[in-house]
N, C-alpha and C positions, 0 to 999 in steps of 0.2 A: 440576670445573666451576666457569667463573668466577661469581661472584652479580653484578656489574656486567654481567657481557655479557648473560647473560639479563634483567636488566632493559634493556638496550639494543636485545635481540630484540624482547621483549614490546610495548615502545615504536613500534618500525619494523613492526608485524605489527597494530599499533590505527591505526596510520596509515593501513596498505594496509586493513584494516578500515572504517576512515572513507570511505576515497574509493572504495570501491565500494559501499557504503550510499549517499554521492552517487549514482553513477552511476545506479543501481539506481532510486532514485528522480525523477530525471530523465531515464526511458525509460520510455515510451509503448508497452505493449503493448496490442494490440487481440484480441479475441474476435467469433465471429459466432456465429448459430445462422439457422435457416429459412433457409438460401441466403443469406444478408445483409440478413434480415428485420429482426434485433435486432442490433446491433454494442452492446460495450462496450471501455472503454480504462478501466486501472489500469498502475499505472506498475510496475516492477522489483518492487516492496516487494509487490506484492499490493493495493497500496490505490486502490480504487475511486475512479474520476474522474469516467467521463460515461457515458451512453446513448444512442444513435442508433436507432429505429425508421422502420423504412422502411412509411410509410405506406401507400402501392397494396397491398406486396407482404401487409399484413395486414388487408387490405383497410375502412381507416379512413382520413378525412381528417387532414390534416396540422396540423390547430390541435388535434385530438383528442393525433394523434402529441405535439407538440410538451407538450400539459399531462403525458401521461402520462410521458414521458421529466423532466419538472418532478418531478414528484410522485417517481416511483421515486428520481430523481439523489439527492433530500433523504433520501429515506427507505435508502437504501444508504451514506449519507454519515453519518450518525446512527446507525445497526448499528455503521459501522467507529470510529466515536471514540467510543461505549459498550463496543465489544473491546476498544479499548488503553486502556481508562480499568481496565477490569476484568481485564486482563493486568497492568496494572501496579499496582495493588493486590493480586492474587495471588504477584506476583513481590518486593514490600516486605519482607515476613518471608523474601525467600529471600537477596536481596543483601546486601550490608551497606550500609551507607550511605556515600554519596562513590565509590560504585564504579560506573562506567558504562559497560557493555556496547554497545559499536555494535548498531542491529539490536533490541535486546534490548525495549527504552524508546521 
């Protein structure tokens, strides 16, 4: 086995790595729940974007909707970057340093 070709693999396989962590993150997946009472949208990655309540169908006014969809967005937006803050101080002592994992960070 040659030691250059594999590091030429590893190289073209962090590539294809990278551009589908793009991809990944600029796709807009949506979730419902109650008939399409509650819509959410987080992108490929898992990470939380926005919240859409349908106001009649839960049967509140729409400036009500509109704060509590405020309040949650912040408050789900704050969960996910105290995760990757504390993924990635769990994962410090596991990496070495200079090494960076697509996905991983």
């Amino acid at each position: 086995m040659n030691f250059a070709n594999v590091i030429q693999q590893a190289k073209q396989m962090q590539k294809k790595l990278e551009v589908v962590q793009k991809d990944l993150a600029e796709t807009n997946i949506t979730g419902e729940s109650g008939n399409g009472a509650v819509s959410v949208i987080c992108t490929g990655q898992g990470k939380f974007k926005s919240i859409k309540l349908n106001a009649p169908s839960l049967g509140i006014d729409g400036e009500t909707a509109e704060t509590l969809e405020d309040l949650i967005t912040v408050a789900m937006k704050n969960a996910v970057s105290e995760a990757d803050k504390t993924a990635q101080n769990k994962m410090k002592g596991i990496v070495p340093a200079g090494i960076n994992i697509p996905g991983l960070f």
